[in-house]
Backbone as numpy.savetxt, mean C-alpha at the origin, in Angstrom:
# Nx Ny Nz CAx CAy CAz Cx Cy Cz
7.72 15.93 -9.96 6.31 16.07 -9.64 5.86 14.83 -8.86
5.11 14.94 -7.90 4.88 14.19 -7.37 3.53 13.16 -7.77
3.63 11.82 -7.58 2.42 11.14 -8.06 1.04 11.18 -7.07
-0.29 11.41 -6.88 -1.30 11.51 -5.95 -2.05 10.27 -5.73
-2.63 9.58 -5.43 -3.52 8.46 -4.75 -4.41 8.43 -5.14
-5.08 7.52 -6.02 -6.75 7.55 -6.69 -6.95 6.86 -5.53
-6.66 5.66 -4.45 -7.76 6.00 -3.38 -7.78 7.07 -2.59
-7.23 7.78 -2.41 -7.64 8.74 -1.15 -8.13 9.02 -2.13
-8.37 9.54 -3.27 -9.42 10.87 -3.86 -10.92 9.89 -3.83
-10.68 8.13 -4.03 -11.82 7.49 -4.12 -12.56 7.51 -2.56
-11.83 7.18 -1.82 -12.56 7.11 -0.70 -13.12 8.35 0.14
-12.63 9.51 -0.06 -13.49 11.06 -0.24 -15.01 10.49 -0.61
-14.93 10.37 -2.19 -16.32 10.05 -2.44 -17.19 9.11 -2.06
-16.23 7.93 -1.71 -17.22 7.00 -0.86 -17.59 7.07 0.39
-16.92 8.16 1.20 -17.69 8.40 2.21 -18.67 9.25 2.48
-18.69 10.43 1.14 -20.11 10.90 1.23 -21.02 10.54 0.47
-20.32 9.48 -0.61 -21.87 8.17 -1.20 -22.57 7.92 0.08
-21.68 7.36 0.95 -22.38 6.54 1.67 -23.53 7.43 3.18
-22.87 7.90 3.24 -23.75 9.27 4.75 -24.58 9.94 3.56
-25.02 10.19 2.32 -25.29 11.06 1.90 -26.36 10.65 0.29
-25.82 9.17 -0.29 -26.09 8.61 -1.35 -25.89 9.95 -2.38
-25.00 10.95 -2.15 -25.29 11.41 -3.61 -24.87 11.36 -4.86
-26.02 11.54 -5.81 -25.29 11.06 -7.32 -24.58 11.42 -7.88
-23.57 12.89 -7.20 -22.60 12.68 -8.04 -21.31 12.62 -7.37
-21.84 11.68 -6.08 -20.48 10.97 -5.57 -20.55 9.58 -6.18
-22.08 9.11 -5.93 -22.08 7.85 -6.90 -21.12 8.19 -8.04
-21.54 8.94 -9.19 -21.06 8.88 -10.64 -19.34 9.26 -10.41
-19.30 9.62 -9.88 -17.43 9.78 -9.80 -16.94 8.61 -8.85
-17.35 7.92 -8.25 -17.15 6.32 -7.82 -17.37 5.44 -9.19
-18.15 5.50 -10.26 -17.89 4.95 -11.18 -17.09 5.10 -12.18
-16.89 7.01 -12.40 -15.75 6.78 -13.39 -14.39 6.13 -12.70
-14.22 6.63 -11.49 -13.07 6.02 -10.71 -13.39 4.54 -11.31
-14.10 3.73 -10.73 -14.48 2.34 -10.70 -13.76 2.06 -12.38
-14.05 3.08 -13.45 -14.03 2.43 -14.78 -12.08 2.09 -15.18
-11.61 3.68 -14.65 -10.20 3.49 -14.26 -9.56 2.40 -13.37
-9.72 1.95 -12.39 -9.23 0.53 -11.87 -9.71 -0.52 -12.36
-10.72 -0.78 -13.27 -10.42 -2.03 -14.46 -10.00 -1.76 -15.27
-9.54 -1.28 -15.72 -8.41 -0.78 -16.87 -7.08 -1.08 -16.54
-6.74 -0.65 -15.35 -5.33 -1.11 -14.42 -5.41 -2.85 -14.34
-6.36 -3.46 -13.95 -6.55 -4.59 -13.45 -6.38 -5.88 -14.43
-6.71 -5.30 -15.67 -6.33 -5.88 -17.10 -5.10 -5.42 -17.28
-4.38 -4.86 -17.29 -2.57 -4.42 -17.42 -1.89 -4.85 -16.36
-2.21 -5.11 -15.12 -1.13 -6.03 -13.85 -0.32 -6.34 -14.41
1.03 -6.51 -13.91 1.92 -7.60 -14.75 2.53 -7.22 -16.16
1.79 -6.24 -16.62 2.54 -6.26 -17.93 3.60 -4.37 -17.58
4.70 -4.83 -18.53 5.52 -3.89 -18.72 5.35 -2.72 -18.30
6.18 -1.98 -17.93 5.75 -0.40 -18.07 5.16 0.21 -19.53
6.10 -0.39 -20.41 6.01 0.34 -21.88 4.42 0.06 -22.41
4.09 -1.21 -22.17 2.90 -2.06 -22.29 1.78 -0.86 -21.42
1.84 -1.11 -20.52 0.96 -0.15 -19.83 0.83 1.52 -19.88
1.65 2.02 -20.00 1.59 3.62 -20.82 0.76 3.38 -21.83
1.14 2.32 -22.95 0.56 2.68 -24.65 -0.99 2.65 -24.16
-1.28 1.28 -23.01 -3.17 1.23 -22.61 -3.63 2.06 -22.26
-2.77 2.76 -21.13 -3.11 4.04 -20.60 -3.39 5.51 -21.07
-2.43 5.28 -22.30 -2.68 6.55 -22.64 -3.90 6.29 -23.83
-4.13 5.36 -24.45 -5.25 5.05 -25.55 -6.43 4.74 -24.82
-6.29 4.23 -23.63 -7.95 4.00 -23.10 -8.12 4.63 -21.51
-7.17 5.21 -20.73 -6.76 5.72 -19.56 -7.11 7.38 -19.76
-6.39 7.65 -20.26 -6.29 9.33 -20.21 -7.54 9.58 -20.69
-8.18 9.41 -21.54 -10.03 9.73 -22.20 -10.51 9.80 -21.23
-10.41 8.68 -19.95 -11.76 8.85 -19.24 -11.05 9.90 -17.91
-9.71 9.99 -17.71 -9.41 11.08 -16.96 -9.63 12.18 -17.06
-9.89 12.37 -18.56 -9.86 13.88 -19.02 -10.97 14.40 -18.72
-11.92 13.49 -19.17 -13.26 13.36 -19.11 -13.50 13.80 -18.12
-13.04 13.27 -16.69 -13.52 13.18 -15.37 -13.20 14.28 -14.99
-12.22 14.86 -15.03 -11.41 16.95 -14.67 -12.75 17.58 -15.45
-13.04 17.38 -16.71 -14.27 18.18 -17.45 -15.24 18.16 -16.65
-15.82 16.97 -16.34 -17.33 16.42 -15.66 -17.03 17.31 -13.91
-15.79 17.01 -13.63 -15.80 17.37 -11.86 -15.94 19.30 -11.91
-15.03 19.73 -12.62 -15.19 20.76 -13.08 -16.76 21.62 -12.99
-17.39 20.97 -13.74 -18.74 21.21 -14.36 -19.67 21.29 -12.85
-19.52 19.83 -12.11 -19.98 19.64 -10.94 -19.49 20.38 -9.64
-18.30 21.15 -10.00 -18.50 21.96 -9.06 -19.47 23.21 -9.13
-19.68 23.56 -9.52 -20.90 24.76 -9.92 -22.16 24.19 -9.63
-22.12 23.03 -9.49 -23.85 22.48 -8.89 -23.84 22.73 -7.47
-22.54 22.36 -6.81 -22.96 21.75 -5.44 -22.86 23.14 -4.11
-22.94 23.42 -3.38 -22.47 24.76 -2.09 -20.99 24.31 -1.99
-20.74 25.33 -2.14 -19.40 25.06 -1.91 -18.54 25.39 -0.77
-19.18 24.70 0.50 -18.71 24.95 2.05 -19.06 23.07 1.86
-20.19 22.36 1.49 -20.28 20.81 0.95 -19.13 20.18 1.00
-19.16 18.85 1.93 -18.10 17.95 1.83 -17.93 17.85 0.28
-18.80 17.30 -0.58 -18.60 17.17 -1.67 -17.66 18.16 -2.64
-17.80 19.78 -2.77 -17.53 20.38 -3.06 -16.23 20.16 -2.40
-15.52 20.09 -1.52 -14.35 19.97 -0.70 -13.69 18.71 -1.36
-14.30 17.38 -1.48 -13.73 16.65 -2.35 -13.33 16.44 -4.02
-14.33 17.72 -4.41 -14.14 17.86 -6.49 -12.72 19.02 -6.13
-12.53 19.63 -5.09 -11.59 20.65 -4.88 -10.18 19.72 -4.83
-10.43 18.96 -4.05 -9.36 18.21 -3.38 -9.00 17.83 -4.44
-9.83 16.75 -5.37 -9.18 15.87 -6.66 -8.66 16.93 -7.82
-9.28 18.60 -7.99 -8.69 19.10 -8.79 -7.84 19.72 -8.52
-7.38 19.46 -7.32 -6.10 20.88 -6.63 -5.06 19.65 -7.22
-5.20 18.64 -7.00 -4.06 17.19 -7.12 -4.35 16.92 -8.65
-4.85 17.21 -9.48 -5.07 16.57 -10.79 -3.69 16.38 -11.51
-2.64 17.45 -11.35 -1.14 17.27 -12.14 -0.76 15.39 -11.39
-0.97 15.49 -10.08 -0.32 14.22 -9.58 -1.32 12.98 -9.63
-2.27 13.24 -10.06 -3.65 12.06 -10.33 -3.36 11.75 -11.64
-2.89 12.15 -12.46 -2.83 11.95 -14.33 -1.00 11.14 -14.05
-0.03 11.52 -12.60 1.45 11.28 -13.36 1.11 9.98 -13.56
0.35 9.17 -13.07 0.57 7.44 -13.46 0.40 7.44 -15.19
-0.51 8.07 -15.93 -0.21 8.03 -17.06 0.53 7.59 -17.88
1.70 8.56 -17.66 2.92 9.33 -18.30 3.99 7.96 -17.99
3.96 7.25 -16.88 4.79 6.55 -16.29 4.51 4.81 -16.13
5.08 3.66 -16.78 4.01 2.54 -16.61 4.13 2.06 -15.01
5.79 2.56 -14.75 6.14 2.11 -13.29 5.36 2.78 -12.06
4.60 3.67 -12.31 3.59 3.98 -11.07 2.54 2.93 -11.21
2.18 3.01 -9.89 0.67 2.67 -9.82 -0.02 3.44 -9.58
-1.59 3.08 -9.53 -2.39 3.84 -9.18 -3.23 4.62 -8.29
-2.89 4.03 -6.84 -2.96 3.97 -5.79 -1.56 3.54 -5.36
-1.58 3.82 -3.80 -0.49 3.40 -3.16 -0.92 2.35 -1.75
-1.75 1.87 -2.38 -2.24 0.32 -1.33 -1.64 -0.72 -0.91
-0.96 -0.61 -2.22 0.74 -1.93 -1.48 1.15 -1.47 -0.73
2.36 -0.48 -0.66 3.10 0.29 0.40 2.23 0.45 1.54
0.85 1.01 1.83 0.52 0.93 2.82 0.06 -0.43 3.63
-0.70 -1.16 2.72 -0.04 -2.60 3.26 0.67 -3.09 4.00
2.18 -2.51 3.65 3.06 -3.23 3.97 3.44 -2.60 5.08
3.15 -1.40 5.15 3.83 -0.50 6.19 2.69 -0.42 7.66
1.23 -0.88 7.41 -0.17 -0.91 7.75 0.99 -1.55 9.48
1.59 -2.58 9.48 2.37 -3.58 10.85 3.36 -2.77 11.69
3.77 -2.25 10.34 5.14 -0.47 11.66 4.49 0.07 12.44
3.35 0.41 11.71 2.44 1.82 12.43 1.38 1.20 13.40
0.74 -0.12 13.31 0.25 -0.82 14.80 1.69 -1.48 15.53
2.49 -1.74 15.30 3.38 -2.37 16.42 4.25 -0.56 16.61
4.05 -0.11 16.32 4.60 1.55 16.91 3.44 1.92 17.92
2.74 1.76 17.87 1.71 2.37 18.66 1.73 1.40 19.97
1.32 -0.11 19.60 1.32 -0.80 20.48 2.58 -1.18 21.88
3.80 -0.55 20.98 4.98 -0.18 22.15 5.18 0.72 22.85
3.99 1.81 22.84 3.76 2.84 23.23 3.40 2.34 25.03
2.97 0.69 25.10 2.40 0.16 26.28 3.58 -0.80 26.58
4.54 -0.83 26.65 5.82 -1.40 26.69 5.70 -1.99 28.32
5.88 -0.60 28.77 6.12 -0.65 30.07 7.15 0.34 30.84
7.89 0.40 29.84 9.43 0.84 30.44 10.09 0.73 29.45
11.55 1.21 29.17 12.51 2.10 28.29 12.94 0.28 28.08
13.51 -0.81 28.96 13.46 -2.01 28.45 12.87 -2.42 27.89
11.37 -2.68 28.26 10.15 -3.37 28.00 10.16 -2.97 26.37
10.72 -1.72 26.05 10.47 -0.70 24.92 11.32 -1.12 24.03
12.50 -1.49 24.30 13.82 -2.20 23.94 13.50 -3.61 23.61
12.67 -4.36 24.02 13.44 -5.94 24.01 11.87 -5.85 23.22
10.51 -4.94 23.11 9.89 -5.00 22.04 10.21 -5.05 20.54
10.80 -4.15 20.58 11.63 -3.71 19.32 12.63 -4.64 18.33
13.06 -5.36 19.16 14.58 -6.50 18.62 13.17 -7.86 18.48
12.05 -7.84 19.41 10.90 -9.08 19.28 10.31 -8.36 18.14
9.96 -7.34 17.52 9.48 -7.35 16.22 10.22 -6.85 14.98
11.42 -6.74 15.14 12.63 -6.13 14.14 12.05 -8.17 13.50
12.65 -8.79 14.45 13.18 -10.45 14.18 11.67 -10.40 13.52
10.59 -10.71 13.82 9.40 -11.04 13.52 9.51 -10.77 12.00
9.48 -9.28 11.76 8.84 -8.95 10.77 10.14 -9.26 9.74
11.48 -9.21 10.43 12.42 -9.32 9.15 12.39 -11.28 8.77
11.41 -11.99 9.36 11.47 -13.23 9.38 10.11 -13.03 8.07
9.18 -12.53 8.37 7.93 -12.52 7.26 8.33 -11.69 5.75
9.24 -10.82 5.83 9.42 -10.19 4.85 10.55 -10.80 3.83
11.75 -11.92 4.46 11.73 -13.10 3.70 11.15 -14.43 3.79
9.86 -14.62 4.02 8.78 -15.63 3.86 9.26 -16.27 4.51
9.67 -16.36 5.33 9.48 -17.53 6.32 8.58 -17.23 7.37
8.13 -18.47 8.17 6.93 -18.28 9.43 8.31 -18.14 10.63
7.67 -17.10 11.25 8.20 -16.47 12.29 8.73 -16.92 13.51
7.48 -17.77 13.67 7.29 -19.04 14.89 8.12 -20.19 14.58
8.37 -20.48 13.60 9.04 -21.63 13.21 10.51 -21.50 12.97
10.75 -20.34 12.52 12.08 -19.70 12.60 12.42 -19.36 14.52
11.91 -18.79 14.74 12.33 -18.44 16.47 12.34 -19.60 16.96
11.47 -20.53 16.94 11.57 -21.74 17.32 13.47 -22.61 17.13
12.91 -23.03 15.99 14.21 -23.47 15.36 15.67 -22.79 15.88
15.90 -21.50 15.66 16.91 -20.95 16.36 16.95 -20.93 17.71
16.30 -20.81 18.10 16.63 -20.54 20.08 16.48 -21.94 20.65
16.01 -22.82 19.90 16.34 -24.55 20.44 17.90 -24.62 19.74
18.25 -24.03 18.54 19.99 -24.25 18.49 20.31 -23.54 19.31
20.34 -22.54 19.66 21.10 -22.03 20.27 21.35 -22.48 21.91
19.89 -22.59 22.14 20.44 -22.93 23.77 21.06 -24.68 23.99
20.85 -25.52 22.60 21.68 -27.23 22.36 23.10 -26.86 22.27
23.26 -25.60 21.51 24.55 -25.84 21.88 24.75 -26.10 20.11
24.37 -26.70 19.28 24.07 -27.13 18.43 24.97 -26.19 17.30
24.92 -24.93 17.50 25.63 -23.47 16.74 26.10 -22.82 17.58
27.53 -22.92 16.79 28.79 -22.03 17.45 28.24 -20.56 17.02
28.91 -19.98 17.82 29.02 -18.07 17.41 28.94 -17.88 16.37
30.31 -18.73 16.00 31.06 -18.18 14.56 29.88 -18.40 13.65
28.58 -19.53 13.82 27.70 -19.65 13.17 26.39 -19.27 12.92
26.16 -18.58 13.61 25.23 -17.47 14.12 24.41 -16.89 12.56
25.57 -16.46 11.57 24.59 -15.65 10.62 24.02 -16.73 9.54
24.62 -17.95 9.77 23.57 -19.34 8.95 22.00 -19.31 9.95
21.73 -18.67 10.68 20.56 -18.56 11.49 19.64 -17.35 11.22
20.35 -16.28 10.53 19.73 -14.83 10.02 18.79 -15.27 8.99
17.44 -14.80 8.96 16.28 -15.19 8.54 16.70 -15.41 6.71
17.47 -14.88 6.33 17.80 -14.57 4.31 18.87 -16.04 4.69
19.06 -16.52 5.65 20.49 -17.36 5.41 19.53 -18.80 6.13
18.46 -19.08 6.41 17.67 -19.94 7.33 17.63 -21.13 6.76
17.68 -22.11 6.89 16.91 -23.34 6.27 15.84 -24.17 7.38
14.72 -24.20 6.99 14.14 -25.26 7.99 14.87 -26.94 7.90
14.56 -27.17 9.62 15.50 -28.44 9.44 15.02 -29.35 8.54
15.35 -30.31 8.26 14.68 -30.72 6.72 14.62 -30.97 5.07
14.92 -30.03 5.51 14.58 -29.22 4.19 16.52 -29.22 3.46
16.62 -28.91 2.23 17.44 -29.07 1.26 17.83 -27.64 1.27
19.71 -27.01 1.31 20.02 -25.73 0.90 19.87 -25.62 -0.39
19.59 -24.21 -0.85 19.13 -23.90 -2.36 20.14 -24.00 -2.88
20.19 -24.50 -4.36 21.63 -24.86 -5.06 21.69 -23.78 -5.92
C-alpha cells in the first residue's frame, strides 16, 4: 500500500483558506496543524517509539478528521474546490493513516522533495544548453557539483582544489580517485583516522 502526503492534502486546503478564508478549510488546516506537532515532538526518536505516540495520540485525531471531513462533505456543492479537496483526502485516506502503522514513514514527503527540488531546476535549466555538447559538458558540471554537496563538501572549493592539481601536475592518473569528492581532503586539513 502505498503511503500519501499530508502536505499535498494540506496545501489543497491552504489554498482555498487563502482565495476563499473558508472555515472549514481553516478548521482542517488546524486539525492538520494538530498532527504535525505531534510528529515534531517524536523527530529523532525510534520507529517503535513513534508508532506507540502515534497510535495513542495520532490516530484519535485522524479518525476524528475522516468523521469531521466526511460530515463536511454534505455541507459544501460539490462541483467546490473544497468539496474536491475533502474528496481528494478521502479517496487517499488508506495511504494518509499508513504513517501510523509504520514509525519509519514520515509524514509528508518534504525531505525527498527537497532534495530532489536541484534535479528538476538544473533539468529544466539544460533545456537552454545550447547544443547536444553544451548539453553534455552541463551535465558532468552538475553531476560533479551536486555529487560534491551531497558529501558536504563546498563545491567551489573542491573544483578549485582539483583542477589547480591537476593542471600542477601535482596528481598522477593513477591518483585521480584520492580527488573523487567521498575520497577529498581539503589541503590542510588532516585524513580521517
Amino acid at each position: 500500500m502505498l503511503a500519501f502526503c499530508w502536505a499535498h492534502l494540506r496545501r489543497r486546503f491552504f489554498e482555498i483558506h487563502a482565495g476563499t478564508a473558508s472555515p472549514i478549510a481553516a478548521e482542517t488546516l488546524l486539525r492538520i496543524g494538530e498532527i504535525y506537532a505531534i510528529e515534531r515532538e517524536i523527530r529523532g526518536q525510534s520507529p517503535q517509539q513513534r508508532v506507540a505516540i502515534r497510535q495513542a495520540s495520532t490516530a484519535p485525531l485522524v479518525a476524528a478528521m475522516q468523521t469531521w471531513l466526511r460530515a463536511q462533505l454534505n455541507r459544501v456543492s460539490s462541483d467546490s474546490a473544497l468539496a474536491k479537496a475533502i474528496r481528494y483526502g478521502l479517496r487517499h485516506w488508506a495511504g494518509l493513516e499508513r504513517f501510523l502503522t509504520d514509525g519509519r514513514l514520515e509524514l509528508d514527503t518534504n525531505i525527498v522533495e527537497r532534495e530532489i527540488r536541484p534535479v528538476a531546476v538544473t533539468r529544466k535549466a539544460a533545456l537552454f544548453a545550447g547544443s547536444e555538447g553544451g548539453g553534455e559538458s552541463w551535465a558532468i558540471a552538475t553531476t560533479l557539483i551536486r555529487t560534491a554537496i551531497l558529501n558536504g563538501i563546498n563545491p567551489q572549493a573542491w573544483l578549485t582544489d582539483v583542477l589547480e592539481r591537476m593542471v600542477s601536475g601535482e596528481v598522477r592518473s593513477t591518483q585521480l580517485a584520492n580527488l573523487l569528492p567521498w575520497n577529498w581532503r581539503q589541503p590542510g586539513t588532516a585524513a580521517a583516522a
